[in-house]
Backbone as CSV, one residue per row, in Angstrom:
resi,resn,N_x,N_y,N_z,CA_x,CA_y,CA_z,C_x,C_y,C_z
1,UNK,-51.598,165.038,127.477,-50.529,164.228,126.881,-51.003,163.705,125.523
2,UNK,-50.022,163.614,124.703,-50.448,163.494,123.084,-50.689,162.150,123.479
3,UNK,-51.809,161.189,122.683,-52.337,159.873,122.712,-51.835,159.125,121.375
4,UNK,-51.814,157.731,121.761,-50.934,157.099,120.509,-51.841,157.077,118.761
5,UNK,-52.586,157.679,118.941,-52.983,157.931,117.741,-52.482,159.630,117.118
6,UNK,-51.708,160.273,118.009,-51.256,161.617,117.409,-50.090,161.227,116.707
7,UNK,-49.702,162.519,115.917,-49.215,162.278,114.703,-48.896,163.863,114.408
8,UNK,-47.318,164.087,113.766,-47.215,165.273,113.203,-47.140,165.112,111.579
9,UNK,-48.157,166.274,111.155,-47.943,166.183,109.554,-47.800,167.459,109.505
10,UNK,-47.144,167.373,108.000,-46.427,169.016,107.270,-47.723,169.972,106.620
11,UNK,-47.651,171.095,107.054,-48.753,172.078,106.211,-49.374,172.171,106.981
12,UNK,-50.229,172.764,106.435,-51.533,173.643,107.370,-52.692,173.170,106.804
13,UNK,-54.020,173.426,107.007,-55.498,173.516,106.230,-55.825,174.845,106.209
14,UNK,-55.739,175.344,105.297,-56.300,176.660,105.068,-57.772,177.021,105.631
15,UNK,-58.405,176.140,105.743,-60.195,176.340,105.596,-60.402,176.256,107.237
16,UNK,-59.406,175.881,107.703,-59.156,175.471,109.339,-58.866,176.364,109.920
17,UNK,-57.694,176.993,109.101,-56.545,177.921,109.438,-57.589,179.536,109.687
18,UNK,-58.728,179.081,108.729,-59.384,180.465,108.411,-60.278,180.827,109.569
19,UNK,-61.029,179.474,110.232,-61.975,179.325,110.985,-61.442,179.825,112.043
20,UNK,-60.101,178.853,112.503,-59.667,179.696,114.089,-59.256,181.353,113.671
21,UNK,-59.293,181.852,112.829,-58.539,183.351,113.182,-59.854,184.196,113.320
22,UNK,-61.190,183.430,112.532,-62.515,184.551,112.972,-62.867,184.383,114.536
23,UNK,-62.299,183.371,115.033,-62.684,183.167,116.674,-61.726,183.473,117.152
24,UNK,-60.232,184.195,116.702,-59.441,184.677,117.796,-57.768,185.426,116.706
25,UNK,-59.074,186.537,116.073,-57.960,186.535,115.210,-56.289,187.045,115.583
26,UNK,-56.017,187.641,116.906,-54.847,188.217,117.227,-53.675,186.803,116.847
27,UNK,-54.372,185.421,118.064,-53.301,184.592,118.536,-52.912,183.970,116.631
28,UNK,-53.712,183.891,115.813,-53.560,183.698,114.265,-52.949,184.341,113.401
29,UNK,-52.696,185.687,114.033,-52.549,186.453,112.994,-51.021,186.510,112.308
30,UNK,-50.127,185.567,112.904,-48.634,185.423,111.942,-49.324,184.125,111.186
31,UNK,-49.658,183.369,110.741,-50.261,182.332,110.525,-50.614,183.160,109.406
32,UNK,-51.661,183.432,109.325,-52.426,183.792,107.990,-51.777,185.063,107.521
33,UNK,-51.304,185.879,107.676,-50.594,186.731,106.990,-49.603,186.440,106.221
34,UNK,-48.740,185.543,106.856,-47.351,184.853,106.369,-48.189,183.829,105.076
35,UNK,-48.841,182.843,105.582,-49.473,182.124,104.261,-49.747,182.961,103.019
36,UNK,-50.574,184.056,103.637,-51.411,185.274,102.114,-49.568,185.364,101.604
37,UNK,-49.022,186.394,102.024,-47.716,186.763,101.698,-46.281,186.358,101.686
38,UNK,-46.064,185.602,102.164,-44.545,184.929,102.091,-44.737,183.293,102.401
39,UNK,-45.673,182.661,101.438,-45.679,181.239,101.603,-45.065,180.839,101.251
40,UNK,-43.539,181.046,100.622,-41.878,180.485,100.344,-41.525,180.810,101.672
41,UNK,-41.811,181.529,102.437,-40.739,181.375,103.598,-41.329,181.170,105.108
42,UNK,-42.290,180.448,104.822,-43.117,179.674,106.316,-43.058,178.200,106.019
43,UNK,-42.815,177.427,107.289,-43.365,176.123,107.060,-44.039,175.716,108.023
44,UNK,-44.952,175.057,108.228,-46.327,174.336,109.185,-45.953,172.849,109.501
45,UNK,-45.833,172.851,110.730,-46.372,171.519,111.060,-47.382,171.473,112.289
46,UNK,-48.254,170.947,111.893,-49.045,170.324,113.234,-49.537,169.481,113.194
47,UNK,-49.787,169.005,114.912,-50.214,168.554,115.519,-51.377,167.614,115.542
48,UNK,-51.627,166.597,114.984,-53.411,166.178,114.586,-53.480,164.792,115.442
49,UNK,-54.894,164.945,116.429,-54.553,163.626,117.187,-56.529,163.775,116.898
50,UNK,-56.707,162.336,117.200,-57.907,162.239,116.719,-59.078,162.605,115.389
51,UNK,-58.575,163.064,114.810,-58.560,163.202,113.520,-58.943,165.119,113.399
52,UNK,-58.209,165.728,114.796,-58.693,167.260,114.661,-56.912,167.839,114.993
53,UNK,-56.822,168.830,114.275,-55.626,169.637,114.510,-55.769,170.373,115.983
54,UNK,-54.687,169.588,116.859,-54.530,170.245,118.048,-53.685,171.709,118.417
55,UNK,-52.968,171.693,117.810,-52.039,172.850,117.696,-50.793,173.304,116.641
56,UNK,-49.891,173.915,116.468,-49.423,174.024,115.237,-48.056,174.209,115.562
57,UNK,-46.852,174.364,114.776,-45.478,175.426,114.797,-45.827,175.891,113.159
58,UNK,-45.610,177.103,113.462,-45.504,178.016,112.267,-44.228,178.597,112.185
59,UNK,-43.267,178.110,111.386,-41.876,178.533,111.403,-41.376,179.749,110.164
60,UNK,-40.949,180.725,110.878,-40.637,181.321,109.688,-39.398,181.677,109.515
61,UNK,-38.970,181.662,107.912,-37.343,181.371,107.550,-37.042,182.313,106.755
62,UNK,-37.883,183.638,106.877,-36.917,184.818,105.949,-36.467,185.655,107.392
63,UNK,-36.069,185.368,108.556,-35.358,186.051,109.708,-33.693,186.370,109.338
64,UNK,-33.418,187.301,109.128,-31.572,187.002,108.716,-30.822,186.189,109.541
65,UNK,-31.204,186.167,110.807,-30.544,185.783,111.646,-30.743,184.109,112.236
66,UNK,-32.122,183.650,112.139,-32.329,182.464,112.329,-33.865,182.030,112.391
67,UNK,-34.088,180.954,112.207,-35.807,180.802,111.884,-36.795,180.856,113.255
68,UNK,-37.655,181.670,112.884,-38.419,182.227,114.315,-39.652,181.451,114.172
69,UNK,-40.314,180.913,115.223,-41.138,179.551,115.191,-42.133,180.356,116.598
70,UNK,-43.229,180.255,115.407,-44.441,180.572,116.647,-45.572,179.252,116.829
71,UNK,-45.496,178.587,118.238,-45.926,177.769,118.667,-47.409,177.977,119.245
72,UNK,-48.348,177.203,118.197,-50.103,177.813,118.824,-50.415,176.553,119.242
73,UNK,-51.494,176.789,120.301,-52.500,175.783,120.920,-51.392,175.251,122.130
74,UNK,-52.162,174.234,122.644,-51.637,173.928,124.587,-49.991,173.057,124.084
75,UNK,-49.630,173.029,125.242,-47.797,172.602,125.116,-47.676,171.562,126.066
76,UNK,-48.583,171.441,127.164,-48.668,170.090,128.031,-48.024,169.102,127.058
77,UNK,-46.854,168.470,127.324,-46.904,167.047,127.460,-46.625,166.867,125.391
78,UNK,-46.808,168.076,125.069,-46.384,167.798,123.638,-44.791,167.338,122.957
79,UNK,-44.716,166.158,123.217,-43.285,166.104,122.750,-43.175,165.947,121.320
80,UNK,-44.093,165.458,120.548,-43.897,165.189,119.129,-44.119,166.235,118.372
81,UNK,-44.469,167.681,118.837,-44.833,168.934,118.232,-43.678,169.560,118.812
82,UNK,-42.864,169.666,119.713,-41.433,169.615,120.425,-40.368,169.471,119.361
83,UNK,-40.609,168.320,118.885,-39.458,167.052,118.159,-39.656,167.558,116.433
84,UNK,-40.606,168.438,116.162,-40.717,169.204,115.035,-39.814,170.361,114.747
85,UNK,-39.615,171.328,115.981,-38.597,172.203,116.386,-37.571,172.268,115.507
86,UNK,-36.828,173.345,114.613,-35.683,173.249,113.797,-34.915,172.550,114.955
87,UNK,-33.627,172.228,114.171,-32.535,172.684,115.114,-31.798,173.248,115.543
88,UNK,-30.973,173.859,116.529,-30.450,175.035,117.450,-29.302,175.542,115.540
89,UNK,-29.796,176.819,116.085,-29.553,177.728,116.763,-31.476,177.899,116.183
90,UNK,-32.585,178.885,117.023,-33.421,179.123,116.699,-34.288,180.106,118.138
91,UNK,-35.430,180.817,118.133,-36.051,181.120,118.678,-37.383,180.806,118.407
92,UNK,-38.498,180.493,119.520,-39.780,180.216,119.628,-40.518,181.091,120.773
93,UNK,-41.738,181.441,120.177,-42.497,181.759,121.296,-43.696,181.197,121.193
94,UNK,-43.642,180.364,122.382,-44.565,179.315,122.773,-45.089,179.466,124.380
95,UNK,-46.059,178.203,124.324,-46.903,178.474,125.887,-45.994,178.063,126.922
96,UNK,-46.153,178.515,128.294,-46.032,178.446,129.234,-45.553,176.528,129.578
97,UNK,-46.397,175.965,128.963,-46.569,174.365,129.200,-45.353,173.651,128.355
98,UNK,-44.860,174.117,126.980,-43.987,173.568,126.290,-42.565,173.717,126.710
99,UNK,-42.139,175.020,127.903,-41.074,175.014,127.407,-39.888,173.722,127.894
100,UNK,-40.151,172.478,128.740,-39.706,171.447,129.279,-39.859,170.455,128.082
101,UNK,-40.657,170.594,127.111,-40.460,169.720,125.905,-39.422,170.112,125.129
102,UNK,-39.675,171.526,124.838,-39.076,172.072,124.249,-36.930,171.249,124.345
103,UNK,-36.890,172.073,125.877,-35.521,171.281,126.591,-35.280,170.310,126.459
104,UNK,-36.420,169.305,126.169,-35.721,167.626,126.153,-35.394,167.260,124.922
105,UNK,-35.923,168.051,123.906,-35.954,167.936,122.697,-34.669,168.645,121.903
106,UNK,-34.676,169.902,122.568,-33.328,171.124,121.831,-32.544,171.728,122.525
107,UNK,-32.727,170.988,123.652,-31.401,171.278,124.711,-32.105,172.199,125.516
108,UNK,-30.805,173.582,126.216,-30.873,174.276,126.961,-31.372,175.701,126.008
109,UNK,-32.639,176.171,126.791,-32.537,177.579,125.812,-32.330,178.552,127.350
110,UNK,-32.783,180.744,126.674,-32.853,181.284,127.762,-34.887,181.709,127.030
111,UNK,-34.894,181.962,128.796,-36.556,181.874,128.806,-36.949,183.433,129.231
112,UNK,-37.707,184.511,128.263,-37.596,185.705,128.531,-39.779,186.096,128.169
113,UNK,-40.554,186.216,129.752,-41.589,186.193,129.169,-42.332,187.260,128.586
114,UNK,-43.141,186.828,127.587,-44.262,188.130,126.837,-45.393,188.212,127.304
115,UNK,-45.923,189.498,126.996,-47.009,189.604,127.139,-48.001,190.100,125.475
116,UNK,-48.614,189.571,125.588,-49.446,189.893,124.166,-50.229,190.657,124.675
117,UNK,-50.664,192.320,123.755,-51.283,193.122,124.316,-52.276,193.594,123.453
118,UNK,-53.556,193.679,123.556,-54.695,194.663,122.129,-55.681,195.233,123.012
119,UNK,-55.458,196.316,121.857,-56.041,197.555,122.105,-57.830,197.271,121.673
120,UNK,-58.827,197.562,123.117,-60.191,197.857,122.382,-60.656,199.063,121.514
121,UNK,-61.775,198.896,121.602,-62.218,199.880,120.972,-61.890,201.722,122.091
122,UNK,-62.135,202.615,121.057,-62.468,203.653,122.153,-60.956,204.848,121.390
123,UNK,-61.436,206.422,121.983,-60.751,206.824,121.467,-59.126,207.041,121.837
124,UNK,-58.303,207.313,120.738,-56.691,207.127,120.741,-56.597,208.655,121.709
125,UNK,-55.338,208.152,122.328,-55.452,209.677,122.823,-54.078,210.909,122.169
126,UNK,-54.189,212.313,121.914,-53.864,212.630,121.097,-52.042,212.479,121.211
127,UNK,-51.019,212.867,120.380,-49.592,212.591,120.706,-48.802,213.729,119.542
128,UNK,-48.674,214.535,120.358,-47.994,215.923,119.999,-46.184,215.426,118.981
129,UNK,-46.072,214.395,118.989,-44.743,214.124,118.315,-44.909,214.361,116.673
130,UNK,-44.024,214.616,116.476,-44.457,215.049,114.864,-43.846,212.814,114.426
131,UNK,-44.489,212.751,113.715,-44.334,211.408,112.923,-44.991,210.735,111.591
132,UNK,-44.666,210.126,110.713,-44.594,209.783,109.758,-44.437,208.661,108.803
133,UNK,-45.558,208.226,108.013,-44.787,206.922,107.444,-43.945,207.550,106.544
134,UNK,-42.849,205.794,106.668,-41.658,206.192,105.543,-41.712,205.738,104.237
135,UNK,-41.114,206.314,103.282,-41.596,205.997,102.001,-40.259,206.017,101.290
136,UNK,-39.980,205.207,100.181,-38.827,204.755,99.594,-37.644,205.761,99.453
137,UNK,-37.729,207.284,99.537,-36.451,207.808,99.749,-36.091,207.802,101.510
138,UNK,-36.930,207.211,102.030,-36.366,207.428,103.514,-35.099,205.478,103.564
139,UNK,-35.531,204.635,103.014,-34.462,203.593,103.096,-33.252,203.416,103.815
140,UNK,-32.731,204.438,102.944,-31.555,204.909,103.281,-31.656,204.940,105.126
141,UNK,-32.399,206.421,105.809,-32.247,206.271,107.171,-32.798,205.309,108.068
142,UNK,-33.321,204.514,106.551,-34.272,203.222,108.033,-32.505,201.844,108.188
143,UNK,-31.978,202.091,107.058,-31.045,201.149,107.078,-29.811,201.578,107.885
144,UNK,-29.738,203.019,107.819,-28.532,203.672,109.271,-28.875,203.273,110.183
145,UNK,-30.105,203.044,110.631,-30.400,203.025,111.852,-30.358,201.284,112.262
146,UNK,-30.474,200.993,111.746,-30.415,199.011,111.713,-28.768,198.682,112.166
147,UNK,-27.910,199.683,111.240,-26.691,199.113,111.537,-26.030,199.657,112.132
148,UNK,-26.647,201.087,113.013,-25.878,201.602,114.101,-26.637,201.180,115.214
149,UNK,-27.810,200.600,115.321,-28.275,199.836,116.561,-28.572,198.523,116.336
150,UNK,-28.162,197.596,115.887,-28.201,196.133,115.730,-28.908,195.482,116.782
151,UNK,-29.898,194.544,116.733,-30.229,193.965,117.657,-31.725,193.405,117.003
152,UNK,-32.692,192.454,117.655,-33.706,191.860,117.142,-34.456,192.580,116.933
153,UNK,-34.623,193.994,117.608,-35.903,194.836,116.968,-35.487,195.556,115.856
154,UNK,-34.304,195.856,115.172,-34.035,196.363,114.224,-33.449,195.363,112.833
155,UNK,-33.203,194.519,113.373,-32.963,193.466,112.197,-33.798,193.387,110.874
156,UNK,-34.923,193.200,111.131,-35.832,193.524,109.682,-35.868,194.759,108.934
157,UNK,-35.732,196.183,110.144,-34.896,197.136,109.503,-33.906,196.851,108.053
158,UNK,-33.291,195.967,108.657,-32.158,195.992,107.477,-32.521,196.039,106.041
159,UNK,-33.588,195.074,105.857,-34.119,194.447,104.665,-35.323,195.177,104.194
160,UNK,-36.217,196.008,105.042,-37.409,196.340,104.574,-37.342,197.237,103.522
161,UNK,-38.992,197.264,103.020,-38.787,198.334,101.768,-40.085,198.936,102.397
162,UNK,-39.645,200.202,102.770,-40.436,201.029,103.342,-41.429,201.692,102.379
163,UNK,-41.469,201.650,100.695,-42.665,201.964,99.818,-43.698,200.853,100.074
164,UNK,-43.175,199.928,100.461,-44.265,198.522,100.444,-44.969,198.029,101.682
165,UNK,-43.913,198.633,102.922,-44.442,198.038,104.268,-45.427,198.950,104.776
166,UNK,-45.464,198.910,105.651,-46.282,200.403,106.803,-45.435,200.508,108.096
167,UNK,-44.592,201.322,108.036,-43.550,201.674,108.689,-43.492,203.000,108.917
168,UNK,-43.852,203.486,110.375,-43.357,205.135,110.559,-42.363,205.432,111.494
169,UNK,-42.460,206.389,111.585,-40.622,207.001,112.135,-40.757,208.085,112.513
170,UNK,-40.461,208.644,113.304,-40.253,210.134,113.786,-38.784,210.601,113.285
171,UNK,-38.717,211.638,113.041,-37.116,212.388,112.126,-36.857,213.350,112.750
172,UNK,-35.610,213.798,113.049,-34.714,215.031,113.483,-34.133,215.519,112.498
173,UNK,-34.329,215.827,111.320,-33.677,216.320,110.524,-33.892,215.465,109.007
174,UNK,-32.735,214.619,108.921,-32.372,213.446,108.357,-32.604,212.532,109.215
175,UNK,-32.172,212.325,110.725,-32.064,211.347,111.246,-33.167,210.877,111.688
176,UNK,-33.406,209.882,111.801,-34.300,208.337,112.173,-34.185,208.392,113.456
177,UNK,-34.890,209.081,114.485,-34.751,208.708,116.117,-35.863,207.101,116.346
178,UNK,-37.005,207.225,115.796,-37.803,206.050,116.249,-38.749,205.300,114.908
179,UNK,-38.594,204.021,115.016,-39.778,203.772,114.039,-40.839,202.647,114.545
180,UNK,-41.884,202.288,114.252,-42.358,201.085,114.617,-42.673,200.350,113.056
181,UNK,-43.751,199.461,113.030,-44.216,199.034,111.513,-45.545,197.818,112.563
182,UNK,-46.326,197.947,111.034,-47.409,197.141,111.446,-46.732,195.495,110.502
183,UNK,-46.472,194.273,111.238,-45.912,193.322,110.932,-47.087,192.777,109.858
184,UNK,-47.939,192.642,110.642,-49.474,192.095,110.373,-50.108,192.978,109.826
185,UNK,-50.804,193.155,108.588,-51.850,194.441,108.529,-53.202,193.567,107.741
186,UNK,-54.433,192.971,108.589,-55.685,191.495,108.327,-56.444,193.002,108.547
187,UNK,-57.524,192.593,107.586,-59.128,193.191,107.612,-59.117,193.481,108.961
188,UNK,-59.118,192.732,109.783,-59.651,192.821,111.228,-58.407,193.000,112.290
189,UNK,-57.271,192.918,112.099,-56.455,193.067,113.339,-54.945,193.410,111.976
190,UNK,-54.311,194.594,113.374,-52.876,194.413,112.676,-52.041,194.346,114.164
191,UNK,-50.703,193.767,113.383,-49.969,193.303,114.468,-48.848,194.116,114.515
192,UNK,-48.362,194.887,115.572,-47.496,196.266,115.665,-46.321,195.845,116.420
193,UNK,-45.148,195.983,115.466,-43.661,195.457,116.185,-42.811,196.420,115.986
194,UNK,-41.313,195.877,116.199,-40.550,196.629,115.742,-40.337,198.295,116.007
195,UNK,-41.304,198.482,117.449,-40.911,199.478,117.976,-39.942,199.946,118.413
196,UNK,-38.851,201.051,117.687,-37.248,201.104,118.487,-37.054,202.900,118.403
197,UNK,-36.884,203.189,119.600,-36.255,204.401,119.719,-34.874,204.705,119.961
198,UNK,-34.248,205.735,119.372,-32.229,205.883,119.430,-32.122,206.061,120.919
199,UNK,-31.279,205.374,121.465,-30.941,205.470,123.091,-31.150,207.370,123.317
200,UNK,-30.611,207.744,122.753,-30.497,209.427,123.064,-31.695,210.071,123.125
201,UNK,-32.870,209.337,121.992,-34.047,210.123,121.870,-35.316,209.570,122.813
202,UNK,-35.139,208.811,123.547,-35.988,208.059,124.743,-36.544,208.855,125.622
203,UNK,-37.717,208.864,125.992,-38.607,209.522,126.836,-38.872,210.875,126.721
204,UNK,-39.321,210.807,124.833,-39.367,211.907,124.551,-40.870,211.944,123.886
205,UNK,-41.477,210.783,123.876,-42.949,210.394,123.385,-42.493,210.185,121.738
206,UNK,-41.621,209.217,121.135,-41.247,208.732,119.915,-41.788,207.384,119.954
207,UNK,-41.757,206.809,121.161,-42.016,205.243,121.062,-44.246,205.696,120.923
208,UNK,-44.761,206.479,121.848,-45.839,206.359,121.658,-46.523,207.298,120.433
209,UNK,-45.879,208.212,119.797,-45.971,208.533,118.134,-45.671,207.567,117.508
210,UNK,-45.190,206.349,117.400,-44.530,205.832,116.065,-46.145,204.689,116.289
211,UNK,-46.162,204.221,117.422,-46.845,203.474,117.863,-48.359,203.595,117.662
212,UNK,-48.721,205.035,118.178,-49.795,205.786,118.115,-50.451,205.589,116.525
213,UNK,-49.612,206.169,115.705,-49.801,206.554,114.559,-50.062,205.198,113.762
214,UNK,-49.657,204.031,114.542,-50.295,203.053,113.866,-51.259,202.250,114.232
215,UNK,-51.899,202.619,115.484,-53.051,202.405,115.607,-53.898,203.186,114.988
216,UNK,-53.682,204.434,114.589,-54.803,205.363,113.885,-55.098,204.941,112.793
217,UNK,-53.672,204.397,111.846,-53.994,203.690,110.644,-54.666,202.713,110.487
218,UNK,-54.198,201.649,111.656,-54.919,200.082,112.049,-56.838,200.668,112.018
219,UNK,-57.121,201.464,112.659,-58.568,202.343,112.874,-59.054,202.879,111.439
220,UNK,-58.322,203.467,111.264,-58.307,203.696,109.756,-59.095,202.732,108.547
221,UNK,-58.223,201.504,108.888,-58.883,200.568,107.885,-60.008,199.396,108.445
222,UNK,-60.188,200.009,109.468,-61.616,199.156,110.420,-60.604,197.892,111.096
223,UNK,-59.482,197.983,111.672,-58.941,196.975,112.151,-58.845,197.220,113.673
224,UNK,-58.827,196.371,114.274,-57.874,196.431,115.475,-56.832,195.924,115.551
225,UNK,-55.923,196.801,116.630,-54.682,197.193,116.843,-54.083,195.358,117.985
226,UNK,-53.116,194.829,117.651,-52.360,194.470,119.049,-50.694,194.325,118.744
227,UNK,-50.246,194.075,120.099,-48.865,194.073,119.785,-48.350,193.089,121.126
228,UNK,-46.717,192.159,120.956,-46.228,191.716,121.967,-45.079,192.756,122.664
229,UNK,-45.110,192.267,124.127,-43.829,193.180,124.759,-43.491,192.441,125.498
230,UNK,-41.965,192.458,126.201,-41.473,191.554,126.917,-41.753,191.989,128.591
231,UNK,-42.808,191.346,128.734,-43.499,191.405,130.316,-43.138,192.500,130.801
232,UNK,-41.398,192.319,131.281,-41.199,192.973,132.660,-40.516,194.311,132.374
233,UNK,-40.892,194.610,130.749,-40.465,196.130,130.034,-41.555,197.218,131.121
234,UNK,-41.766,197.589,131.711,-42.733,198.148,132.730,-42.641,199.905,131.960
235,UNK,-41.532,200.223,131.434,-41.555,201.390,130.623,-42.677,201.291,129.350
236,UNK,-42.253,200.242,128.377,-42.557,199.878,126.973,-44.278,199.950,127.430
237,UNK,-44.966,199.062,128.356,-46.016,198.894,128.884,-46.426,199.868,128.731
238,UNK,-46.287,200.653,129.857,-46.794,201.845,130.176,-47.245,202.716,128.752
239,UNK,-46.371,202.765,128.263,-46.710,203.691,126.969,-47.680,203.154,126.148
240,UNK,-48.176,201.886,126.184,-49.056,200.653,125.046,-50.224,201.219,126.000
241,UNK,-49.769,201.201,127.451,-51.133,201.605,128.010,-52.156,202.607,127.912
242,UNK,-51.038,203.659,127.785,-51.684,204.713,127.724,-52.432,205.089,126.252
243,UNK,-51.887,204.202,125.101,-52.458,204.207,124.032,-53.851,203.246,124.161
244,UNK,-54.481,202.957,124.942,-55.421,201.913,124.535,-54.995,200.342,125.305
245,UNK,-53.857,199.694,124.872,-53.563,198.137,124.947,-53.662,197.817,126.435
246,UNK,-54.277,196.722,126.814,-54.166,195.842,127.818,-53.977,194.842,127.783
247,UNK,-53.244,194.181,128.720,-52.544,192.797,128.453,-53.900,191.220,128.268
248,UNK,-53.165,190.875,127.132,-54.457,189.821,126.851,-54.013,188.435,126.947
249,UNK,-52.302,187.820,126.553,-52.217,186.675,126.404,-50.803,186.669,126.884
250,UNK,-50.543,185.989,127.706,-48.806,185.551,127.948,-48.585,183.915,127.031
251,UNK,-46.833,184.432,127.203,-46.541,183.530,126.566,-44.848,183.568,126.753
252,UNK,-43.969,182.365,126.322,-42.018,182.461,126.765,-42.131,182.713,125.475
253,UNK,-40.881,183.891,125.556,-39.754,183.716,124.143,-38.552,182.591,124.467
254,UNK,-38.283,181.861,123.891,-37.478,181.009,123.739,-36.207,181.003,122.948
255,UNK,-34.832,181.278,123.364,-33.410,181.473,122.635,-32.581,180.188,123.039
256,UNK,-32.588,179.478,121.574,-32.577,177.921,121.895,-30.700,178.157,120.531
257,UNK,-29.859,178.908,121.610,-28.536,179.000,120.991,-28.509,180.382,119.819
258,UNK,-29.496,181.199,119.813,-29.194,181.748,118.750,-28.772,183.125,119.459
259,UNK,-28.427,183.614,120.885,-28.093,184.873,121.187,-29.013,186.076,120.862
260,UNK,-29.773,185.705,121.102,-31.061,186.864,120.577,-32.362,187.026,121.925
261,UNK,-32.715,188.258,121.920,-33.729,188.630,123.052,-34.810,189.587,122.172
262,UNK,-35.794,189.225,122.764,-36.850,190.104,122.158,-36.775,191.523,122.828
């Protein structure tokens, strides 16, 4: 339980910020990426009780759809790191312990759990799909595909610029059946989202090419690989598995009015 000397202040410490990600760089790694690169569209508050930062919200506000808030360190009993929370409409993924603060604070959300997954060391195993990063004349099919399958894994679709990101895709032609992208790409870890295959082209090994291919890159640049999935995807799993990933950290997604599922 927060003690009457806690206190929420705005921002982060960089020199702090730096220390926890060499001791655990996965659970850090939206944190310091977002700071290096889009520090107009993150904001920090945490947590400081005793004169040490207990935990954080790292909110981020270039989402089209609504500001996505990743909640680090314990959630017991935190109501004043709670009471930081935008307001509804929003999503968070936070611990296990917050999400009853969360409720007293921003109402009713829906509670859908993750699993955070990274890959050790050891070799990739091989994946016969032909796949590819995309590069600025592909746009075009990364943006068909956003607005003929709408939904949270394709949403950043909309906006990306595939000369700048690391984004691959498997192709039928012209068409875009699957892409993933590395969200995160740190010296030491990248963070792999945005895995989506076309309903039609499923269980055809697109999700573990798009996927694959970015762990080779992640390897590539001396990094390791992780990624989140929603627990009880037992398909999505399976395929992370067979690439390497084992489950390392749970955690709730939280849809606090905004109609959105991971």
């Amino acid at each position: 339980m927060a003690s009457e000397r806690a206190r929420i202040e705005e921002g982060i410490d960089r020199a702090w910020l730096r220390a926890q990600a060499l001791r655990d760089p996965f659970v850090h790694a939206f944190a310091v990426w977002d700071l290096e690169h889009a520090p107009d569209r993150v904001r920090f508050s945490r947590l400081v009780a005793d004169g040490a930062t207990r935990a954080y919200l790292l909110q981020w506000l270039g989402n089209p759809r609504c500001p996505v808030v990743h909640w680090i360190g314990p959630g017991e009993g935190d109501e004043l790191l709670a009471g930081a929370l935008p307001p509804r409409p929003f999503v968070a993924v936070v611990p296990p312990g917050a999400v009853e603060a969360v409720r007293r604070g921003r109402g009713p959300v829906e509670v859908y759990p993750l699993l955070g997954m990274r890959r050790g060391p050891g070799p990739i195993p091989p994946v016969t799909t032909a796949c590819r990063r995309l590069r600025a004349a592909d746009t075009e099919a990364l943006r068909a595909l956003a607005r003929e399958f709408p939904g949270a894994l394709t949403s950043s679709y909309a906006i990306a610029e595939p000369e700048r990101e690391l984004i691959w895709g498997v192709f039928d032609g012209l068409r875009l059946l699957g892409v993933a992208r590395a969200q995160v790409a740190l010296p030491d870890i990248w963070v792999i989202g945005g895995v989506f295959t076309v309903p039609d082209a499923r269980n055809r090994g697109v999700a573990s090419a798009t996927t694959g291919a970015l762990v080779r890159a992640a390897a590539g640049a001396g990094a390791a690989a992780g990624l989140w999935v929603r627990a009880e995807n037992a398909s999505a799993r399976r395929v992370y598995e067979r690439l390497g990933f084992r489950g390392a950290l749970r955690r709730l997604y939280l849809d606090a009015g905004a109609a959105t599922s991971p």
